[in-house]
BALOBA-1460 file (C-alpha; in Angstrom, 3 decimals):
// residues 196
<rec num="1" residu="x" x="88.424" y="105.169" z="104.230"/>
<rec num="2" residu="x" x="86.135" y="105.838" z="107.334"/>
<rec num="3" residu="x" x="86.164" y="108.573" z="108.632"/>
<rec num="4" residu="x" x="86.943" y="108.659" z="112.370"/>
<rec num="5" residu="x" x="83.594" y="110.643" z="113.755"/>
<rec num="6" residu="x" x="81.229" y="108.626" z="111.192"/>
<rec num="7" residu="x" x="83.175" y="105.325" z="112.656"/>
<rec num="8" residu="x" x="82.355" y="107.179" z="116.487"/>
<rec num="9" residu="x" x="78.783" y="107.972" z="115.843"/>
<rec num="10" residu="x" x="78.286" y="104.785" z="114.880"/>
<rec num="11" residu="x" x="79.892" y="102.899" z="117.614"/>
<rec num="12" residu="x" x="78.108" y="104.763" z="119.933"/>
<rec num="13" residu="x" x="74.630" y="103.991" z="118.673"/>
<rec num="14" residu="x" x="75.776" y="100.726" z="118.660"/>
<rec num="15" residu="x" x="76.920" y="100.802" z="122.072"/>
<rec num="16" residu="x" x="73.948" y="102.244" z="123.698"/>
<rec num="17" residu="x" x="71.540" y="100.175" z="121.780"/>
<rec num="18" residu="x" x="73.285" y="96.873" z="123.177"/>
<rec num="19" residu="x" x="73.240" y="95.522" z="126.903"/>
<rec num="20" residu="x" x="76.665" y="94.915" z="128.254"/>
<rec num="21" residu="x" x="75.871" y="91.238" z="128.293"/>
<rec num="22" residu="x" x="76.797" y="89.336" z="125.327"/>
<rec num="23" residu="x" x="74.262" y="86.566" z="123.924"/>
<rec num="24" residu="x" x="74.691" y="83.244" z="125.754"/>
<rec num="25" residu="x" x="77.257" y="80.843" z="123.986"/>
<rec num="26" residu="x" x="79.452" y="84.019" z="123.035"/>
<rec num="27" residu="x" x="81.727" y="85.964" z="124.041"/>
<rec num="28" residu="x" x="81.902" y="89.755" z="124.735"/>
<rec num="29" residu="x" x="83.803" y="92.318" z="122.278"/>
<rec num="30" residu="x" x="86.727" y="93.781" z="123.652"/>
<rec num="31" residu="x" x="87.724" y="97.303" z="124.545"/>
<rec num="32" residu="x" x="88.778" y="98.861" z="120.638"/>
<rec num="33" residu="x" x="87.736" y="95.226" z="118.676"/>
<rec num="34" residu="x" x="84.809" y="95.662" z="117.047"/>
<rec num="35" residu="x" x="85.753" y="99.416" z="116.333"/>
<rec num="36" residu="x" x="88.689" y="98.187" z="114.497"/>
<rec num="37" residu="x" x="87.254" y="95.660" z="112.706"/>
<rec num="38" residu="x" x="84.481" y="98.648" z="111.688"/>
<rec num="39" residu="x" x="87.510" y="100.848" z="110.300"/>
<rec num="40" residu="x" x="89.156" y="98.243" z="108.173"/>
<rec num="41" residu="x" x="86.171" y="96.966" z="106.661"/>
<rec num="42" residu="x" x="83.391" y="99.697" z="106.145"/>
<rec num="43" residu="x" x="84.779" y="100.754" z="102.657"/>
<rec num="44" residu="x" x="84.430" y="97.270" z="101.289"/>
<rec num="45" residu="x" x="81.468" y="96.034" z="102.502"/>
<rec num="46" residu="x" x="79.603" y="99.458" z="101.668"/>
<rec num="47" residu="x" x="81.795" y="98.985" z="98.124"/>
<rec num="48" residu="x" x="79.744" y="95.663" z="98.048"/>
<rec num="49" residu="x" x="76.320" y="97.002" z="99.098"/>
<rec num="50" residu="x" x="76.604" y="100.104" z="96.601"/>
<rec num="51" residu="x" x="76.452" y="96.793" z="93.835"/>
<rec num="52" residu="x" x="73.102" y="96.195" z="95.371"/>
<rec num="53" residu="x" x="71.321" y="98.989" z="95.692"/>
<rec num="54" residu="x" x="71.240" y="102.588" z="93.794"/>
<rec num="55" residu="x" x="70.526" y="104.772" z="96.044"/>
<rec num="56" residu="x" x="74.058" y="105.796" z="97.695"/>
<rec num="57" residu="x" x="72.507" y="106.395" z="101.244"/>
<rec num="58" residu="x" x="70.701" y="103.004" z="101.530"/>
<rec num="59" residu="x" x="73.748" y="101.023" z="100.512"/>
<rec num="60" residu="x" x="75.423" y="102.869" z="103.159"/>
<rec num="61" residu="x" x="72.339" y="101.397" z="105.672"/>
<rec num="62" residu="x" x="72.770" y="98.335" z="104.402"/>
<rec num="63" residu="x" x="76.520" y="98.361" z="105.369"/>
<rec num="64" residu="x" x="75.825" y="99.733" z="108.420"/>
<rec num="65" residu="x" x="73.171" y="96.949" z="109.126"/>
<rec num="66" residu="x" x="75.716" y="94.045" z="108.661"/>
<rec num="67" residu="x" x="78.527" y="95.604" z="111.032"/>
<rec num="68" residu="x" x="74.770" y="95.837" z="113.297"/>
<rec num="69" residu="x" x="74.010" y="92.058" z="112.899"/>
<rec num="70" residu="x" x="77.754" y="91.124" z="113.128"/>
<rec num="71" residu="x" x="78.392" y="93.230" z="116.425"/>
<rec num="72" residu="x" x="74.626" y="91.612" z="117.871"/>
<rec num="73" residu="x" x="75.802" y="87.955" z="116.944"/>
<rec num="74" residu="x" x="78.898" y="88.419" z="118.622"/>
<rec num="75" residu="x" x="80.493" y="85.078" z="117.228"/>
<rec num="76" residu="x" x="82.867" y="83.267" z="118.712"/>
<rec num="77" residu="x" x="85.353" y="82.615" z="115.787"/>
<rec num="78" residu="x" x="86.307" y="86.071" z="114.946"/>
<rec num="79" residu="x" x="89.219" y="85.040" z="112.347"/>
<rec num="80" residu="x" x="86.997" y="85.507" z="108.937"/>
<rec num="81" residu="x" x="85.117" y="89.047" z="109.878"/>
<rec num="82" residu="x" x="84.937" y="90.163" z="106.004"/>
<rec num="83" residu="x" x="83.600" y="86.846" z="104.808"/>
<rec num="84" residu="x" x="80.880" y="87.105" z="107.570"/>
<rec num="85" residu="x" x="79.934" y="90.644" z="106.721"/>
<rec num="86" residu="x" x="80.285" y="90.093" z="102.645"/>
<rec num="87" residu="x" x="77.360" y="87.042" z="103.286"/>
<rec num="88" residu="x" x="75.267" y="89.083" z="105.484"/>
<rec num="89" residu="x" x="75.337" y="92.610" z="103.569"/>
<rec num="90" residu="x" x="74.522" y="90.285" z="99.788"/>
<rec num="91" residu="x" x="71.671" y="88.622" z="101.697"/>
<rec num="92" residu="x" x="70.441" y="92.194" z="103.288"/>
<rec num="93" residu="x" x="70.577" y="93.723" z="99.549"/>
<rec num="94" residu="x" x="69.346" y="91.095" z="97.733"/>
<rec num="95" residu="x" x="66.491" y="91.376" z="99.941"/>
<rec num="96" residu="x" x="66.167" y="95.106" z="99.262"/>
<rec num="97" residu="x" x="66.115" y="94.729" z="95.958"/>
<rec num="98" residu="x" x="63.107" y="91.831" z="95.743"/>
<rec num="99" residu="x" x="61.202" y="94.431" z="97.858"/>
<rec num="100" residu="x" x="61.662" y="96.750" z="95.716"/>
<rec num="101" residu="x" x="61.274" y="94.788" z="92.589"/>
<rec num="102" residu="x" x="58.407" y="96.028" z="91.580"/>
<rec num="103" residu="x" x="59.092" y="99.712" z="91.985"/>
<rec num="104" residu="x" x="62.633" y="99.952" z="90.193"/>
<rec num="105" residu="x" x="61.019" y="101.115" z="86.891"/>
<rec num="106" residu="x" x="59.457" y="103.973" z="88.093"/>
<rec num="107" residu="x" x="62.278" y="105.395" z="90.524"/>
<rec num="108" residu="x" x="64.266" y="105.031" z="87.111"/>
<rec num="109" residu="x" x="61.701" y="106.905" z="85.712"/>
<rec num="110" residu="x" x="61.576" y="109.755" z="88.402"/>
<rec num="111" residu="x" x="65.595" y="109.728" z="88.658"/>
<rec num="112" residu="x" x="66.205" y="110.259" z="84.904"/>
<rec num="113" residu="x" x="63.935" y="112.954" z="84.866"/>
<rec num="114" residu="x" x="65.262" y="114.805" z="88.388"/>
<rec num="115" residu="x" x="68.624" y="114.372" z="86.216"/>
<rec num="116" residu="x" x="67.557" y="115.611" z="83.405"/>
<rec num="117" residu="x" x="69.301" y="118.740" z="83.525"/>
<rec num="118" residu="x" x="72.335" y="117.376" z="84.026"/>
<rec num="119" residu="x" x="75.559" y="118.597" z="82.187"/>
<rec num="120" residu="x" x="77.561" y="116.279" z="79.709"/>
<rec num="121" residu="x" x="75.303" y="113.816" z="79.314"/>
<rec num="122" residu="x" x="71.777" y="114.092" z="77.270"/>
<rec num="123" residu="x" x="68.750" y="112.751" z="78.598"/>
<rec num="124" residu="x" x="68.141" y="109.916" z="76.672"/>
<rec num="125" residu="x" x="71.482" y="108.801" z="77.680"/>
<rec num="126" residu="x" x="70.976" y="109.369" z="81.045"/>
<rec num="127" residu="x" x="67.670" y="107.238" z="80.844"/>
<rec num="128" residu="x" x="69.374" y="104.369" z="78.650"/>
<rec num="129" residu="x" x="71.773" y="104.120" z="81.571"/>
<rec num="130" residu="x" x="69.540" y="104.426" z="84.819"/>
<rec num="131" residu="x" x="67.167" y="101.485" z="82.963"/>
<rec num="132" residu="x" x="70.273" y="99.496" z="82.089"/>
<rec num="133" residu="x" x="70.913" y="99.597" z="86.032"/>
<rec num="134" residu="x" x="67.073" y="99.209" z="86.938"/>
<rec num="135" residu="x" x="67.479" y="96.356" z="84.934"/>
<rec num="136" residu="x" x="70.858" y="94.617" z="85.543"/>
<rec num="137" residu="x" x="69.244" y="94.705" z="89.644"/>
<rec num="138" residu="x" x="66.173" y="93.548" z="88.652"/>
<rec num="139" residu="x" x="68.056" y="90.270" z="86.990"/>
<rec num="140" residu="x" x="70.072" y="90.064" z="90.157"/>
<rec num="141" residu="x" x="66.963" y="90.382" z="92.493"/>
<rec num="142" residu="x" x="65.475" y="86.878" z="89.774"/>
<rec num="143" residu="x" x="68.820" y="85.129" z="90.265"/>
<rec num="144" residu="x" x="70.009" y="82.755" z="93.421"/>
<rec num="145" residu="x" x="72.262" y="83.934" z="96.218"/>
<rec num="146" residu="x" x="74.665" y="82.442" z="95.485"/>
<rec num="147" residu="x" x="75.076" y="83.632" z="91.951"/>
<rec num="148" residu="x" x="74.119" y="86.726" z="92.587"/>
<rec num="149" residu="x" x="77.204" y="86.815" z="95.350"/>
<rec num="150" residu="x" x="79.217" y="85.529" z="92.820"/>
<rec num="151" residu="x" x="78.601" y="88.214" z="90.107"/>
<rec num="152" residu="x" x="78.374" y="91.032" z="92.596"/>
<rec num="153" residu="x" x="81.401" y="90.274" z="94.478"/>
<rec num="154" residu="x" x="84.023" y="89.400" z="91.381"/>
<rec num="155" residu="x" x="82.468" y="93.146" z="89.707"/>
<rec num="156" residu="x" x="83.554" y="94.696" z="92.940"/>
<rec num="157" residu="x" x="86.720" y="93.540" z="92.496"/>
<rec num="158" residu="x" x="86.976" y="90.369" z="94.659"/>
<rec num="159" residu="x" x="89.607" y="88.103" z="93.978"/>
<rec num="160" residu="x" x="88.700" y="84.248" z="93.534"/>
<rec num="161" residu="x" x="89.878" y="83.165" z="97.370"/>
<rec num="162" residu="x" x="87.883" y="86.471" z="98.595"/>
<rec num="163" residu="x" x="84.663" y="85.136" z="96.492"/>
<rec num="164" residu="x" x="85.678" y="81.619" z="97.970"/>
<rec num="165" residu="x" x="85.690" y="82.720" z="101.615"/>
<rec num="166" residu="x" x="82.238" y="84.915" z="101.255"/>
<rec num="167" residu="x" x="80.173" y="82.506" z="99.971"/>
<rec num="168" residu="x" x="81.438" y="79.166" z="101.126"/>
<rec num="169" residu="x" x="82.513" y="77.690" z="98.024"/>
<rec num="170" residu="x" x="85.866" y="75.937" z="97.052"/>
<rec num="171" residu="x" x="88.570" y="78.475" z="95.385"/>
<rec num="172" residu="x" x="89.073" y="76.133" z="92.985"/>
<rec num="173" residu="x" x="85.251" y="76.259" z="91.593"/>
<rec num="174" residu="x" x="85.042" y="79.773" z="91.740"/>
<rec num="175" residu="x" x="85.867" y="80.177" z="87.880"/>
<rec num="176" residu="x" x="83.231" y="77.335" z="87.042"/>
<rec num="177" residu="x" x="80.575" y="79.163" z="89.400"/>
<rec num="178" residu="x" x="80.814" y="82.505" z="87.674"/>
<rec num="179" residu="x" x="80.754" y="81.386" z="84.350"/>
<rec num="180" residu="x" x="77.578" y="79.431" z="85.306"/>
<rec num="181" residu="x" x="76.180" y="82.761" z="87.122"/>
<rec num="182" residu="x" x="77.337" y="84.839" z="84.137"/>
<rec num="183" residu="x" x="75.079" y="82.591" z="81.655"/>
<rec num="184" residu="x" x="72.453" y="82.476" z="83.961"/>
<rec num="185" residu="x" x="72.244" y="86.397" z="84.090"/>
<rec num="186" residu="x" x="72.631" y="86.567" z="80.280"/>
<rec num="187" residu="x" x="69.519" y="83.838" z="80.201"/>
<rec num="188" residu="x" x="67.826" y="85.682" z="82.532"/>
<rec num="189" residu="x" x="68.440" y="88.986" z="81.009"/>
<rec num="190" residu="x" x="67.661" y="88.105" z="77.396"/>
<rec num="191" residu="x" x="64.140" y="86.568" z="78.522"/>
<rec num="192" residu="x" x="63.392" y="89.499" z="80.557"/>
<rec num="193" residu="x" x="64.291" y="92.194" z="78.019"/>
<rec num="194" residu="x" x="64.199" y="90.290" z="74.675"/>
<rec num="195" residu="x" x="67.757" y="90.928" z="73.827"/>
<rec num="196" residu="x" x="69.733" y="89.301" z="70.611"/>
């Protein structure tokens, strides 16, 4: 849950950073909307971005940066907000994590040994499991939007309509889709990483 003077901060940076005047073709929040709208969803959609991205703070940014995009668009069907926000925060990570492609191994690197000293786990566990991640986003970063969505999405706990209604595809083929995404990552995984 949001807390209420996160969800206040927020709203006002929005609110100052925007003209009153709402893009042409749209039409204006209303008094309380968009703030409500920011309160139901914010847990999900940062639930989603954390998927994408392993640094806690950024996924939060990213999060933040859909509800941005969503309150600049304005739109004038309103009915779907979560599907709009779900498209636009898998599209803003998977975008952050191409970027960053090429640096994942060594932040890995640098976060197993800042963790080092951890208690309960031992360091070679702790760097099995930050290059398992490193690599699981590095697949996901090689792999299409859509299946990427997919994946992300139904391992956040997404039910099949949910998945449906983010990324624009029947209900019915949602079960087909992911078990073409899942192969896809295995492919892409196993070629990457010479696995079994």
């Amino acid at each position: 849950m949001v807390s209420k003077d996160f969800a206040e901060t927020t709203m006002a940076a929005m609110n100052e950073a925007i003209p009153a005047a709402a893009p042409s073709g749209t039409r204006a929040w209303r008094p309380g909307e968009f703030e409500g709208l920011f309160l139901e969803h914010f847990a999900r959609v940062a639930a989603v971005a954390r998927r994408l991205s392993a640094d806690g703070v950024q996924a939060e940014e990213l999060a933040i940066e859909a509800f941005w995009r969503l309150f600049r668009a304005c739109p004038h069907d309103r009915s779907r907000p979560a599907d709009w926000l779900f498209r636009a925060v898998i599209r803003l990570g998977l975008d952050a994590a191409r970027a960053r492609r090429r640096r994942l191994r060594y932040e890995a690197q640098a976060a197993v040994m800042m963790t080092a000293g951890a208690a309960g786990t031992t360091p070679l566990a702790q760097a099995m499991a930050a290059q398992q991640a490193a690599q699981v986003r590095a697949v996901l970063a090689r792999l299409g939007r859509r299946a990427a969505a997919l994946l992300i999405l139904r391992h956040t706990g997404a039910s099949y309509a949910e998945i449906a209604a983010a990324t624009g595809v029947k209900a019915a083929s949602v079960g087909a889709l992911l078990a073409r995404a899942e192969a896809a990552f295995e492919r892409e995984y196993k070629r990457r990483y010479k696995t079994g």
